[in-house]
C-alpha atoms as one frame of an Amber mdcrd trajectory, in Angstrom:
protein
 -39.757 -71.853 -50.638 -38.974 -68.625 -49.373 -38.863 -68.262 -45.710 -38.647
 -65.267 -43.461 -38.161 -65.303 -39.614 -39.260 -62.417 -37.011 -37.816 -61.473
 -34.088 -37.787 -58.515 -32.137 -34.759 -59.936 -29.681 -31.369 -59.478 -29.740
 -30.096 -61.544 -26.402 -29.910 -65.398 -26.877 -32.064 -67.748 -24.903 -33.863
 -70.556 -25.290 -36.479 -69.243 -28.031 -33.277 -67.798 -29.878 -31.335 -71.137
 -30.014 -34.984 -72.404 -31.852 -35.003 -70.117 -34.242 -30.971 -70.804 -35.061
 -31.194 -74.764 -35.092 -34.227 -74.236 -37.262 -33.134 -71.761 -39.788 -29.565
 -73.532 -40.071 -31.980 -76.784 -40.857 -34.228 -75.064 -43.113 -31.623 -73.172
 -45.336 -30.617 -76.413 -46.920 -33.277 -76.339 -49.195 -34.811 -73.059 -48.500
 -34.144 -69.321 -49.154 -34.160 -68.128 -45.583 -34.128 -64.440 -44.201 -33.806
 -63.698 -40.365 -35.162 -60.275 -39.778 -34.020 -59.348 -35.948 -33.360 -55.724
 -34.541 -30.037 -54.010 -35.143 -27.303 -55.375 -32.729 -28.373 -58.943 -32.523
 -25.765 -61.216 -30.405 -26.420 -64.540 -31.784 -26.695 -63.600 -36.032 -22.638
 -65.219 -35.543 -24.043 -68.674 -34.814 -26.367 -68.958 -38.194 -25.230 -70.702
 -41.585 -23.931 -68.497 -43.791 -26.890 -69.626 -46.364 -29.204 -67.672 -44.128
 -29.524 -64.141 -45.314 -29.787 -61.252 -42.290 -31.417 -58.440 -41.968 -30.696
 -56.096 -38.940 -33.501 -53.275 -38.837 -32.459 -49.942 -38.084 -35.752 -48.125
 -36.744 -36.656 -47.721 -33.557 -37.765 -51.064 -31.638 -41.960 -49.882 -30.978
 -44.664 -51.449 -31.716 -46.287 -48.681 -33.032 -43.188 -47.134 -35.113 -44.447
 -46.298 -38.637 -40.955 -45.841 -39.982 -40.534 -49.953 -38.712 -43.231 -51.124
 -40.212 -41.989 -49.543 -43.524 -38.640 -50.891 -43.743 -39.849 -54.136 -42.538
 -42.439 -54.177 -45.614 -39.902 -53.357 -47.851 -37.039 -56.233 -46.771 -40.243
 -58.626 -47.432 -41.099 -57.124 -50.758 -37.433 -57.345 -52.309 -37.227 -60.926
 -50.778 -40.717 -62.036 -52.236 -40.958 -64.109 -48.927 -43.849 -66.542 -49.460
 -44.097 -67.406 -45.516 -43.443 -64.655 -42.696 -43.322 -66.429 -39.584 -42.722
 -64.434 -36.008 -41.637 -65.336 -32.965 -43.136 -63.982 -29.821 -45.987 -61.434
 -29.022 -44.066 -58.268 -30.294 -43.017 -59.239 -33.285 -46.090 -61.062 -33.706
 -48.426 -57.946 -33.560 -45.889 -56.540 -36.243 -46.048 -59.678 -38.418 -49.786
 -59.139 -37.786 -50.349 -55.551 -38.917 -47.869 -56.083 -42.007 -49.755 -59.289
 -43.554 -53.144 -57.225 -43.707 -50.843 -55.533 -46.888 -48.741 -57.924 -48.163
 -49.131 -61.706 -49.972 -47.794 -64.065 -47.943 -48.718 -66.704 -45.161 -48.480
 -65.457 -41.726 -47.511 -67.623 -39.019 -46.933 -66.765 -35.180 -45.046 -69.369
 -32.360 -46.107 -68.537 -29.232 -43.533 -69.530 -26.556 -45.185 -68.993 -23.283
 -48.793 -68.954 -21.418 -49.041 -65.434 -20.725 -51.610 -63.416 -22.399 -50.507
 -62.174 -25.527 -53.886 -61.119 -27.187 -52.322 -60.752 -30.282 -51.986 -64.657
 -30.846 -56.394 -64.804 -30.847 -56.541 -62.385 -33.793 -53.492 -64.502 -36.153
 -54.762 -67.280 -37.986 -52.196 -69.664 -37.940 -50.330 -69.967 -34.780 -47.331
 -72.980 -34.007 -47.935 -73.498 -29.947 -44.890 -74.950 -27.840 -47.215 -76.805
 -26.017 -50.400 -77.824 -24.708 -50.765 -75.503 -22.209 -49.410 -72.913 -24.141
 -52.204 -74.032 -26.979 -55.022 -73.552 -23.840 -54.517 -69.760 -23.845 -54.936
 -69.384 -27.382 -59.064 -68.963 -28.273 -59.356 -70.424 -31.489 -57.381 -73.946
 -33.055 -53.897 -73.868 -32.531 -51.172 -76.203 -34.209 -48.668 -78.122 -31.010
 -45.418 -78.925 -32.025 -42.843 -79.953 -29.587 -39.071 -78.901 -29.785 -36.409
 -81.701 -30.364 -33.190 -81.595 -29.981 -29.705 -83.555 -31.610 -28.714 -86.222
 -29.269 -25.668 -86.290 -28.852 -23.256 -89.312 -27.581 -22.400 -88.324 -23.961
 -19.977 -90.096 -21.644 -21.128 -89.838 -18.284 -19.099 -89.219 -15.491 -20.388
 -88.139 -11.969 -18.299 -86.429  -9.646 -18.183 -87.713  -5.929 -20.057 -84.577
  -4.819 -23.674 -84.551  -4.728 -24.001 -82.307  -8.351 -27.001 -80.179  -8.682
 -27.387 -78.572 -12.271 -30.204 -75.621 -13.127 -29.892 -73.878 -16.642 -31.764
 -71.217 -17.733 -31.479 -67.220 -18.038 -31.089 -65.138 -15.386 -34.327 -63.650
 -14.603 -36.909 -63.963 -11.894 -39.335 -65.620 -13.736 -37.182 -68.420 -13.531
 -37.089 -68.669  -9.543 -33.575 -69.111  -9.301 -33.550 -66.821  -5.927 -36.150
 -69.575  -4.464 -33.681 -72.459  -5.347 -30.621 -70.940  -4.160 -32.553 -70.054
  -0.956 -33.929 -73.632  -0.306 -30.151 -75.488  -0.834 -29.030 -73.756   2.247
 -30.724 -75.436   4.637 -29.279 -79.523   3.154 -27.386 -81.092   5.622 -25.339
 -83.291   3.081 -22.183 -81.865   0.618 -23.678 -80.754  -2.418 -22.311 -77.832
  -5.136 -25.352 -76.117  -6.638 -24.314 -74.774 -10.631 -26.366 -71.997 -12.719
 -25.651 -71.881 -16.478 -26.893 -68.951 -17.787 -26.793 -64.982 -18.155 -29.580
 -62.040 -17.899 -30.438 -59.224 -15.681 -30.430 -60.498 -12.434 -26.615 -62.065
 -12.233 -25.591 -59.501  -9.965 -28.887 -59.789  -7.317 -28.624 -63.910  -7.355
 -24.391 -63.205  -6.591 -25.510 -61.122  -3.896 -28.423 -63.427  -2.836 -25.060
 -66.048  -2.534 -22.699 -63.723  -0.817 -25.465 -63.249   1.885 -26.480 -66.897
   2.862 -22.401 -67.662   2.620 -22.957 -70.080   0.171 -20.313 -69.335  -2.142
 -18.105 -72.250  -1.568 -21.433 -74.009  -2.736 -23.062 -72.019  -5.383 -21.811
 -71.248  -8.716 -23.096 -68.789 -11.549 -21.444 -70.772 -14.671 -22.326 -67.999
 -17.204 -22.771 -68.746 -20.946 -22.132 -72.578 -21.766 -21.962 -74.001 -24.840
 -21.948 -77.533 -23.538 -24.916 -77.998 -21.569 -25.452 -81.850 -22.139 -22.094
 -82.506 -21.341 -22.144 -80.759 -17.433 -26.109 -82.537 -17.526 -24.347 -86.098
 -17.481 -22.077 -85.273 -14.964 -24.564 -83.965 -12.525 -26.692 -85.847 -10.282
 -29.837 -83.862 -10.264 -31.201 -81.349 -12.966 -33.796 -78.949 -11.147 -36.108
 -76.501 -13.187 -37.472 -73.869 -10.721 -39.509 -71.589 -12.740 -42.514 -69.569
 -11.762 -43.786 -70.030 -15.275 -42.528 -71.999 -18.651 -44.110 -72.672 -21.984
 -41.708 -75.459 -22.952 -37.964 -74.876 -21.745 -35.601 -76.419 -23.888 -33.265
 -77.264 -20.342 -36.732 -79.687 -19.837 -36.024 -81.476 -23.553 -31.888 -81.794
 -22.217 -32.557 -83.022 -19.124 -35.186 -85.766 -20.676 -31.967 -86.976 -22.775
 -29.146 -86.303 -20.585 -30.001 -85.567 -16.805 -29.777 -88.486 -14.473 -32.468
 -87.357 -12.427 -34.677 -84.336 -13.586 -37.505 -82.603 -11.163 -39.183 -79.374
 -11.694 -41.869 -77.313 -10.763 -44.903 -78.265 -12.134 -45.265 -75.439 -14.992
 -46.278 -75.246 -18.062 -45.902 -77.916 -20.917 -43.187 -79.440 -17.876 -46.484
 -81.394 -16.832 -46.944 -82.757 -20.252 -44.163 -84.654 -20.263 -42.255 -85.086
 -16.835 -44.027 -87.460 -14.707 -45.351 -86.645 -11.347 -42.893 -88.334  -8.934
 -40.774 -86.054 -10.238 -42.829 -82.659  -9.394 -41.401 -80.355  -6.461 -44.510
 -79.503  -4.704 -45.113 -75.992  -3.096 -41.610 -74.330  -4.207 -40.438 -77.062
  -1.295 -36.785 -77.903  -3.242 -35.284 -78.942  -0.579 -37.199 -81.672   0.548
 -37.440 -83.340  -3.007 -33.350 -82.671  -3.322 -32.650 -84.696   0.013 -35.833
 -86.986  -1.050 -33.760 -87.702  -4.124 -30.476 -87.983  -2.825 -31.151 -90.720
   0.464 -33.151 -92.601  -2.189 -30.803 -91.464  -5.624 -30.593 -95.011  -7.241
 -34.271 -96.173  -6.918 -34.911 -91.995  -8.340 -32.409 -92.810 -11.226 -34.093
 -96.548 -12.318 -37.267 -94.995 -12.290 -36.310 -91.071 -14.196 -34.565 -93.281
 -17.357 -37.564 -96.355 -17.015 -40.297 -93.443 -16.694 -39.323 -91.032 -19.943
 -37.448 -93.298 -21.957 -40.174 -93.003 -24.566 -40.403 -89.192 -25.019 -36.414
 -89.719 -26.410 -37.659 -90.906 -29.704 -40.523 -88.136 -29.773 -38.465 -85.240
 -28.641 -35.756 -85.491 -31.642 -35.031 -82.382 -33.851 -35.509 -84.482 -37.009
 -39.372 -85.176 -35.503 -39.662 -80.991 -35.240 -38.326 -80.471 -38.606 -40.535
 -82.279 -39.786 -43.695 -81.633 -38.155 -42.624 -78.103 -38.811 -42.121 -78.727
 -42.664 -45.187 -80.387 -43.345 -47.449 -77.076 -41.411 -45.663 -74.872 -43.862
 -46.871 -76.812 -46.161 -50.298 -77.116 -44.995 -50.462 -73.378 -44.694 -49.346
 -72.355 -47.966
């Protein structure tokens, strides 16, 4: 089958390291094309099977000259499936199927609006909740992941772990702010990059909190620094289905989160941080940290045999063939 993938990012983040793991999976007996704007940072990362294609107009919607070359790259590829990622490239994907014979597909990632998903037939959702703000039949398929085998070491210091991109939507300004007013040793870590680096390093310089906060940057071995923390906390203002959720459910020790999202569809509710208060569920957690643990690995032991990549690729194999 011939396969092409849509997306109008360049950055990597959590809907980029999808689209790699799947496309690395999918080229082994498939003729893949990635179509992603000119400059992408993570095309390094994908199997050399999987054919590229950098576009060189200008990143608008509503750029003729993009919607041109775009048709063309499909055409000389005779791609039998387009599938986008996202509401941008989605409207694109949209516009250029009303001309073209393929299957269109569309992933949405989040529960924002994104009007553009009502008006596409067949659209993947990341979650239930992300399927609720779509108006018509939707198809839910959950992200897996590899597990991997982890030896798990815990420091003596009380290890807090959040991963995630810097940006606001992911409240890491609220989380650094709460962890200042513990009364127990503790080291706070943020693995990640975006925008706001420089305002959260700020945020830490102010509160004098930089003995106790770290920005980790870029890490390529999340599950690892997972098992040796004590705590995984998700703090974001919104989610559709954040891959740090599907790591902590295999590797964290003890995961809570805001209640956001497809979070709720999986993570049970003892584990919920109610009213953006993280600093009473952290010390909650940590005078009561073994009877937290028993009850994290007794609670979502289950969702480790649903939330396996081989389960997505499979899921995600048989829609294509549904579709075409």
């Amino acid at each position: 089958m011939k396969i092409a993938y849509f997306s109008c990012s360049t950055i990597y983040g959590g809907v980029e390291k999808i689209i790699i793991e799947t496309l690395n999976e999918l080229c082994k007996d498939n003729e893949i094309l990635l179509i992603v704007p000119r400059g992408c940072q993570y095309k390094n990362q994908l199997d050399s099977k999987v054919a590229i294609y950098e576009y060189k107009s200008y990143d608008k919607r509503y750029n003729p000259f993009l919607y041109a070359e775009i048709c063309k790259v499909l055409k000389d590829f005779s791609a039998q499936i387009l599938h986008s990622h996202a509401a941008k490239a989605t409207q694109i994907g949209f516009v250029i199927s009303k001309f073209m014979d393929f299957k269109f597909i569309a992933t949405k990632h989040n529960n924002r609006k994104g009007k553009i998903f009502n008006r596409v037939k067949n659209v993947i959702c990341v979650s239930k909740a992300v399927a609720n703000t779509v108006n018509h039949e939707t198809k839910t398929l959950y992200f897996g992941i590899k597990n991997q085998a982890i030896k798990r070491d815990l420091p003596d210091i009380f290890t807090i772990t959040a991963v995630g991109r810097l940006d606001l939507i992911k409240g890491f300004d609220q989380l650094i702010k709460s962890v200042q007013i513990l009364d127990f040793p503790f080291i706070l870590q943020i693995i990640g990059d975006g925008k706001e680096k420089e305002n959260l390093q700020n945020l830490i310089n102010q509160l004098g909190l930089n003995d106790k906060v770290k920005l980790l940057g870029f890490r390529s071995n999340i599950a690892q620094i997972l098992a040796n923390s004590h705590l995984q906390v998700i703090s974001s203002l919104k989610e559709g289905f954040p891959i740090s959720l599907i790591e902590g459910i295999f590797y964290s020790h003890v995961l809570i989160s805001t209640p956001v999202g497809g979070i709720v569809e999986i993570l049970d509710s003892n584990f919920f941080i109610e009213n953006n208060n993280f600093a009473a569920k952290i010390e909650e957690i940590y005078q009561n940290y073994n009877d937290f643990k028993t009850k994290f690995a007794q609670t979502h032991s289950k969702f480790r045999q649903i939330l396996t990549f081989e389960n997505y690729i499979l899921n995600l194999k048989n829609y294509y063939k549904e579709v075409k």
